[in-house]
N, CA, C and O atoms as a GROMACS GRO file, in nm:
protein
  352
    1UNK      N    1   0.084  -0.117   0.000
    1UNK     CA    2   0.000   0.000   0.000
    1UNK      C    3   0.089   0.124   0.000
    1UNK      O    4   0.187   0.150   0.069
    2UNK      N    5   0.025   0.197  -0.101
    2UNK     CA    6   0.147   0.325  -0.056
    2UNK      C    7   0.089   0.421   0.007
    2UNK      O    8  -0.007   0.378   0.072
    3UNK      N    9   0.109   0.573   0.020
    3UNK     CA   10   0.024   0.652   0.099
    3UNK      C   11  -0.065   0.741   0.064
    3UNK      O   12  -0.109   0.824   0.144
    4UNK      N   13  -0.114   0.729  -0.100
    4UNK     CA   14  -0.226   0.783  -0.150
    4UNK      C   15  -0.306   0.659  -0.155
    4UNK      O   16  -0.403   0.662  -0.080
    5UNK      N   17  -0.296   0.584  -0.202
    5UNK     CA   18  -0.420   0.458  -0.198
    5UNK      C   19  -0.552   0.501  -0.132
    5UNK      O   20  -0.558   0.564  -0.027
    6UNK      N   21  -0.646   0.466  -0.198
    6UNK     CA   22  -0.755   0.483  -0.106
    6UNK      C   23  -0.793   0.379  -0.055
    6UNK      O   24  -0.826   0.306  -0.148
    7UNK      N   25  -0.809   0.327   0.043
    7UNK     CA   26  -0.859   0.209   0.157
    7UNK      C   27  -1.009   0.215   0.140
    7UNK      O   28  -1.058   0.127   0.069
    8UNK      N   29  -1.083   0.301   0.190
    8UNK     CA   30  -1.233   0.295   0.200
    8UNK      C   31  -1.289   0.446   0.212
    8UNK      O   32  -1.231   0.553   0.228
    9UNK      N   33  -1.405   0.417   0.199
    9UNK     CA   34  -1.487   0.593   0.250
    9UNK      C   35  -1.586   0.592   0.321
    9UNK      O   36  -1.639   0.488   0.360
   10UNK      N   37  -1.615   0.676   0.341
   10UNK     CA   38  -1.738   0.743   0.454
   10UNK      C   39  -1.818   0.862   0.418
   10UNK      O   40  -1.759   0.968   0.398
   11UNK      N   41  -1.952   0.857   0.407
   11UNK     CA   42  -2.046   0.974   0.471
   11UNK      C   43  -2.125   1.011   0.598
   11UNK      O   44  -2.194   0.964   0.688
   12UNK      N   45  -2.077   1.118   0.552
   12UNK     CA   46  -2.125   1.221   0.684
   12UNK      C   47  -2.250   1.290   0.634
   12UNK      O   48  -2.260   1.294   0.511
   13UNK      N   49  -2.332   1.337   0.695
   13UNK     CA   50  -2.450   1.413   0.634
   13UNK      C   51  -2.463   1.574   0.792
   13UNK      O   52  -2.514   1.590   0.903
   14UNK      N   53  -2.385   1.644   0.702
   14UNK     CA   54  -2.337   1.759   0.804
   14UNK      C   55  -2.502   1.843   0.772
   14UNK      O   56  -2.535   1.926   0.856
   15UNK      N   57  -2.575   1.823   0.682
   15UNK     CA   58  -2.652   1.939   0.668
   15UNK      C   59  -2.764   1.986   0.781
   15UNK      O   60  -2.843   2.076   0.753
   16UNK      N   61  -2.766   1.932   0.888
   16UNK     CA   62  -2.844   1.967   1.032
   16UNK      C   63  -2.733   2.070   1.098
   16UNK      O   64  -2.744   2.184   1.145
   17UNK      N   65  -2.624   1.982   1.080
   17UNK     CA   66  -2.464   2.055   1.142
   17UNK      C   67  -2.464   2.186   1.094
   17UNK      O   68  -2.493   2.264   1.185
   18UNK      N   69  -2.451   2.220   1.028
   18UNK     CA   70  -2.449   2.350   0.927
   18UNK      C   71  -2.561   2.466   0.951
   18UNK      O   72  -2.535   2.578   0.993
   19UNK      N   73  -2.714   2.408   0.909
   19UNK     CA   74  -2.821   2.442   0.955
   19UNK      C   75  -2.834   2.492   1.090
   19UNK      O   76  -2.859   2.613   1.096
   20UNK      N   77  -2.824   2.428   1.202
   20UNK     CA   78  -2.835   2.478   1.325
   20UNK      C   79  -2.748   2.583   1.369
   20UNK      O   80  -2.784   2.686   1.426
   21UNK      N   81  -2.629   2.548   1.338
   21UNK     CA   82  -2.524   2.699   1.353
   21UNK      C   83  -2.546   2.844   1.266
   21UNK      O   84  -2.527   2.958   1.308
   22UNK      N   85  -2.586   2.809   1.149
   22UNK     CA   86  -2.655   2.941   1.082
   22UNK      C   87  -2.769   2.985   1.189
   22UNK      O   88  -2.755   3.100   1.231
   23UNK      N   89  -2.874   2.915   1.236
   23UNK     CA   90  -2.961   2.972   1.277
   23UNK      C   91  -2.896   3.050   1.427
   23UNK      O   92  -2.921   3.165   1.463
   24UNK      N   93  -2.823   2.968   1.485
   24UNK     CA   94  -2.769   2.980   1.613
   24UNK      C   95  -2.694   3.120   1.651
   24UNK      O   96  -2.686   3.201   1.744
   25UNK      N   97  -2.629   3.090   1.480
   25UNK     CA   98  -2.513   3.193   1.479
   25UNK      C   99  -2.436   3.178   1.572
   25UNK      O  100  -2.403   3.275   1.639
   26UNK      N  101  -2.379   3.030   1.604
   26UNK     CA  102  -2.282   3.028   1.729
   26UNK      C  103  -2.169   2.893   1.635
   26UNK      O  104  -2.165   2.880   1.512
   27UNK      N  105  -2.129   2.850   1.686
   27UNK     CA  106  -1.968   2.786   1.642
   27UNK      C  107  -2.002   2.640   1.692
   27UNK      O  108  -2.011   2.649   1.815
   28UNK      N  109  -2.025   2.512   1.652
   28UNK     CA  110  -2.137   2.377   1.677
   28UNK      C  111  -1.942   2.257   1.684
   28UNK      O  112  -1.823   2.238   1.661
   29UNK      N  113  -2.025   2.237   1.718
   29UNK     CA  114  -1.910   2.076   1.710
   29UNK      C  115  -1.984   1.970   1.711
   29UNK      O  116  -2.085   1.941   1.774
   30UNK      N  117  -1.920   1.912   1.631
   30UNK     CA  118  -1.992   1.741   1.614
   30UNK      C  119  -1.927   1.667   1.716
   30UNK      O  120  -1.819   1.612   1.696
   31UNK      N  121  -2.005   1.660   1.856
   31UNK     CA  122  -1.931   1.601   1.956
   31UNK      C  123  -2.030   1.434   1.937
   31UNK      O  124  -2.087   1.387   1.839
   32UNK      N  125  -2.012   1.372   2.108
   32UNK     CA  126  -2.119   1.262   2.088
   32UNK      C  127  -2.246   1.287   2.125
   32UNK      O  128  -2.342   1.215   2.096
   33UNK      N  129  -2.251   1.400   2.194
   33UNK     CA  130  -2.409   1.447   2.225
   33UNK      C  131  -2.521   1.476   2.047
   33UNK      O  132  -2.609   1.415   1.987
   34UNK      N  133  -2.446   1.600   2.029
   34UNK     CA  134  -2.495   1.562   1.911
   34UNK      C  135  -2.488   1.451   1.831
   34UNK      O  136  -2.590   1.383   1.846
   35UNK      N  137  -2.427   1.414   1.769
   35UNK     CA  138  -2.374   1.250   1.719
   35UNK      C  139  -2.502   1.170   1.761
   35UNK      O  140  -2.573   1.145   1.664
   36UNK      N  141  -2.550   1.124   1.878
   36UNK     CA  142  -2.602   1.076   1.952
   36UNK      C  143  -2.795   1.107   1.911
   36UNK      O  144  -2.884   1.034   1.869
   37UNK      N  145  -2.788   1.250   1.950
   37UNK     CA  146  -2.905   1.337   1.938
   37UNK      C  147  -2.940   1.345   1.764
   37UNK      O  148  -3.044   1.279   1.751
   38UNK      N  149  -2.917   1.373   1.689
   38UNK     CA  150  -2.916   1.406   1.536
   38UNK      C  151  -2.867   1.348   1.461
   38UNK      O  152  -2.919   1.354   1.349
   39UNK      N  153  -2.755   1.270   1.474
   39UNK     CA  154  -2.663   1.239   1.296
   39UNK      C  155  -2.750   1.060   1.360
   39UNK      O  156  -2.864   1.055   1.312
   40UNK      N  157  -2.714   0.912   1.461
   40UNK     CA  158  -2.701   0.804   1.433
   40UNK      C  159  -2.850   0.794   1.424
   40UNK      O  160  -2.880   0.698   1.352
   41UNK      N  161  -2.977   0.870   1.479
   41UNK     CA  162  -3.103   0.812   1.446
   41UNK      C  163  -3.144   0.820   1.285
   41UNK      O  164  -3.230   0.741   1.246
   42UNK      N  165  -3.083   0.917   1.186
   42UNK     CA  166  -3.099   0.905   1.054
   42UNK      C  167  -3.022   0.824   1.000
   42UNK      O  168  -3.069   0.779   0.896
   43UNK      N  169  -2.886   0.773   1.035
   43UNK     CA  170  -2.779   0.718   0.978
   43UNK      C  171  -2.739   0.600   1.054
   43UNK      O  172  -2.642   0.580   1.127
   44UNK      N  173  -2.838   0.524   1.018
   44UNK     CA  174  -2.826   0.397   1.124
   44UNK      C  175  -2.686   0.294   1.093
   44UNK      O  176  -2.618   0.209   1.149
   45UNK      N  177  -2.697   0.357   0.981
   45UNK     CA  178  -2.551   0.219   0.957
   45UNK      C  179  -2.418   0.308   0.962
   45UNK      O  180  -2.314   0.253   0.927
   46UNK      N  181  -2.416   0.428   0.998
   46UNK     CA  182  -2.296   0.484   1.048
   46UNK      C  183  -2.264   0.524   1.176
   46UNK      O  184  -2.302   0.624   1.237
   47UNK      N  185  -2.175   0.416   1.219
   47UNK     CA  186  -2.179   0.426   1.376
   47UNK      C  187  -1.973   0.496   1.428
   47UNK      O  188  -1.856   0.457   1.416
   48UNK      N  189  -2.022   0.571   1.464
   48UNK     CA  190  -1.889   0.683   1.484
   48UNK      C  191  -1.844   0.622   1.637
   48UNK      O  192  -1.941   0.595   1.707
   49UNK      N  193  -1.718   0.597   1.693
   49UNK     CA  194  -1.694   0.536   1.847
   49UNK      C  195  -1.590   0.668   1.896
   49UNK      O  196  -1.472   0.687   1.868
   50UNK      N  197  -1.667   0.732   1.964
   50UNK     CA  198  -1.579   0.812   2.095
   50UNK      C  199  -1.487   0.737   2.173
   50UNK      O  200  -1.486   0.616   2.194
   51UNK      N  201  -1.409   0.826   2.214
   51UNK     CA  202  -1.348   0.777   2.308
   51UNK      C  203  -1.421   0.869   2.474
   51UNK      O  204  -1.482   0.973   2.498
   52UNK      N  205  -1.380   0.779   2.534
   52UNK     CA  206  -1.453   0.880   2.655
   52UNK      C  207  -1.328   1.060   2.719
   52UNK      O  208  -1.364   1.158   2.784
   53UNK      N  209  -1.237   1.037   2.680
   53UNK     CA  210  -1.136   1.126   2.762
   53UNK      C  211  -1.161   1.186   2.605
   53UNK      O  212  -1.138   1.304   2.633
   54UNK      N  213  -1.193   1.188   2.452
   54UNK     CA  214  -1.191   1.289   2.388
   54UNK      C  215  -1.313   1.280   2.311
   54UNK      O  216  -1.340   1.205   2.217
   55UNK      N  217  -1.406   1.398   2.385
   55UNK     CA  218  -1.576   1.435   2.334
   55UNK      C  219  -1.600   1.405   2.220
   55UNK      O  220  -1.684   1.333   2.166
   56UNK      N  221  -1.493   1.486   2.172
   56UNK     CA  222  -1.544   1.565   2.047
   56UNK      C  223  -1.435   1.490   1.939
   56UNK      O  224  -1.442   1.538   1.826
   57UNK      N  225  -1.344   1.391   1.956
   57UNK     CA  226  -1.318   1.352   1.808
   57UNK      C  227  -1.351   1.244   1.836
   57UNK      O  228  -1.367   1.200   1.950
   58UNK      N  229  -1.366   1.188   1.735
   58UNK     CA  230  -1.413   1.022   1.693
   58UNK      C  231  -1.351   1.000   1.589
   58UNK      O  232  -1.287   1.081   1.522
   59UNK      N  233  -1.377   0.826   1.558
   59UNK     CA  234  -1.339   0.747   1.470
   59UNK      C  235  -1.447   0.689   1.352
   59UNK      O  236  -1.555   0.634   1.373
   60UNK      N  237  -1.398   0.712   1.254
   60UNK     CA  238  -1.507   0.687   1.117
   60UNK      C  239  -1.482   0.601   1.068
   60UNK      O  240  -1.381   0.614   0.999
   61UNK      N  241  -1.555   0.445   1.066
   61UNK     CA  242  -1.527   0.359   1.046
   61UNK      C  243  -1.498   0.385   0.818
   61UNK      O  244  -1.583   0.434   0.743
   62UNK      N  245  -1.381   0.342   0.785
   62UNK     CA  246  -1.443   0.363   0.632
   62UNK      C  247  -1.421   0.234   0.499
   62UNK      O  248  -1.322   0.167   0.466
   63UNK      N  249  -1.522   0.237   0.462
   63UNK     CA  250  -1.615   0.124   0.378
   63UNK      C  251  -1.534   0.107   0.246
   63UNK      O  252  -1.487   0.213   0.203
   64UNK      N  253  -1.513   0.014   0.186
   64UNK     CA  254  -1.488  -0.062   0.072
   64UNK      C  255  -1.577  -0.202   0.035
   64UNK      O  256  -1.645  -0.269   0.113
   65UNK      N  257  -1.555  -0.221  -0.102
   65UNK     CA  258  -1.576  -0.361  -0.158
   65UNK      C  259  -1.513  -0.437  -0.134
   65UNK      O  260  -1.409  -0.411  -0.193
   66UNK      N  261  -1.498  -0.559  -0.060
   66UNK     CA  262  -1.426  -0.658  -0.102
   66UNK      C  263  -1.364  -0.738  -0.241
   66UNK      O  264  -1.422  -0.833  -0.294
   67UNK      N  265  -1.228  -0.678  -0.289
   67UNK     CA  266  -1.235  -0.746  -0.432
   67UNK      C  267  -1.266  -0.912  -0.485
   67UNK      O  268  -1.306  -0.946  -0.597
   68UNK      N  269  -1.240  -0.987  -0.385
   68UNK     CA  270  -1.282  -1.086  -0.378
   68UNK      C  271  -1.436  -1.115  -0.390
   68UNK      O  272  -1.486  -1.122  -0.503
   69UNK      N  273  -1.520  -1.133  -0.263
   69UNK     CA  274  -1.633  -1.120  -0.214
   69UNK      C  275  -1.712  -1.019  -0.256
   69UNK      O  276  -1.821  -1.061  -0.294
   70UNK      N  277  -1.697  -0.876  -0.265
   70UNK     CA  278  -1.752  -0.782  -0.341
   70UNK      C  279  -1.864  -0.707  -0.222
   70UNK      O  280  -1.956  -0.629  -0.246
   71UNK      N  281  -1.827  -0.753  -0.113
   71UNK     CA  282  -1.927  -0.764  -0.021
   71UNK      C  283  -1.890  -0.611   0.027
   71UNK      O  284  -1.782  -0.568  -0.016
   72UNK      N  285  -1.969  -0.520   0.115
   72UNK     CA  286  -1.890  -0.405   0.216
   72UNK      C  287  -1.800  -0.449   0.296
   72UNK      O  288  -1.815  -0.552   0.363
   73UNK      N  289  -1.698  -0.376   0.296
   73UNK     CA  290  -1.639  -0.446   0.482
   73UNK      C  291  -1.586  -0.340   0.495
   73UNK      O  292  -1.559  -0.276   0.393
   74UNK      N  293  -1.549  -0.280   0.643
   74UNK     CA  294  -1.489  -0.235   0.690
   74UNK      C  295  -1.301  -0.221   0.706
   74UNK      O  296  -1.230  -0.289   0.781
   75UNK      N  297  -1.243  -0.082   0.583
   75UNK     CA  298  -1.107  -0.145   0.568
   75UNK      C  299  -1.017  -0.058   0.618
   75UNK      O  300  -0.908  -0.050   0.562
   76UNK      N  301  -1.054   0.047   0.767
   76UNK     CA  302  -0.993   0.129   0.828
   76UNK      C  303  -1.094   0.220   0.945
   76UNK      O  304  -1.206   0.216   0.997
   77UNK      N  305  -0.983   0.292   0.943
   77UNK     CA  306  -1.046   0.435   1.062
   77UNK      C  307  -1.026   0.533   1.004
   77UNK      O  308  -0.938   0.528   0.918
   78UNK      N  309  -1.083   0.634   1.020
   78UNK     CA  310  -0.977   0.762   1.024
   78UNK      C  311  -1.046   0.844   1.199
   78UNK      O  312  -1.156   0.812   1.245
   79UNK      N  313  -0.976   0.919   1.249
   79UNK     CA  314  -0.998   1.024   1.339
   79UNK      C  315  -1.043   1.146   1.290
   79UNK      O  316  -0.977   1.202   1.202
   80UNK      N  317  -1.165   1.204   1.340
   80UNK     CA  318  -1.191   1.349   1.322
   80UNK      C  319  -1.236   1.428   1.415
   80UNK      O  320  -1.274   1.382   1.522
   81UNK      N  321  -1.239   1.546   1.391
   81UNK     CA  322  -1.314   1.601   1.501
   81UNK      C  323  -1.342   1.726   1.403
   81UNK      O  324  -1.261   1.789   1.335
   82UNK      N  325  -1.486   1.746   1.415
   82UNK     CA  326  -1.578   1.848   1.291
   82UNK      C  327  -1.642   1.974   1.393
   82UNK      O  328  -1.740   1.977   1.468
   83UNK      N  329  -1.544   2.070   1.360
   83UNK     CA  330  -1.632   2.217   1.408
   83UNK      C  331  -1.682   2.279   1.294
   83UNK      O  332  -1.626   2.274   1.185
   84UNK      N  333  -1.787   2.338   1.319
   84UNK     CA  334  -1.876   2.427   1.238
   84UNK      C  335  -1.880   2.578   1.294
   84UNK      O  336  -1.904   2.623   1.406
   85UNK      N  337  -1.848   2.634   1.182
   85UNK     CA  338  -1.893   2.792   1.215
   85UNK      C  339  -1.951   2.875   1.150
   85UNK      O  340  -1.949   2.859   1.028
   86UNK      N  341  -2.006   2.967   1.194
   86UNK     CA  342  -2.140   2.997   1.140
   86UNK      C  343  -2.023   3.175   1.012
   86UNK      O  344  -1.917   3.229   1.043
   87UNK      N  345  -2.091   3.196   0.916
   87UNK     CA  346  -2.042   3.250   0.810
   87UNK      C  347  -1.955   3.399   0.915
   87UNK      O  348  -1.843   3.443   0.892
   88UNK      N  349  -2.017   3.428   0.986
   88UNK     CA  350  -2.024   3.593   1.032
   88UNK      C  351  -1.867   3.584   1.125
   88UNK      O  352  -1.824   3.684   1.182
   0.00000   0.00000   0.00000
């Protein structure tokens, strides 16, 4: 593997994320409260794992084909942590 390869991917569906801070006009983080509250009841098959000592980043599980099998599987992580801020 070298270090562009792509392993797998992930979606996120930020558009509540985005939305609420425009209205808020305040600066949002995708911690696990939210996570919890808004993103996993629409996105049932994307399940993000906190750690407990860090809120606000998580791990994104990310998806490929199996070339073999052809099946989904799971062929990494990545770490993030997503702040939002509002335009102003």
């Amino acid at each position: 593997m070298k270090s562009n390869d792509i392993i797998g991917e992930a979606q996120i569906d930020l558009e509540g994320l985005l939305e609420d801070s425009d209205l808020t006009k305040k600066q949002l983080i995708l911690d696990k409260t939210y996570y919890e509250d808004q993103i996993r009841p629409k996105q049932k098959n994307l399940k993000f794992k906190y750690e407990d000592k860090e809120k606000n980043k998580f791990w994104v599980p990310l998806k490929a084909k199996d070339k073999k099998s052809g099946k989904l599987e799971t062929k990494g992580q990545v770490r993030l942590q997503i702040d939002v801020l509002p335009a102003e």
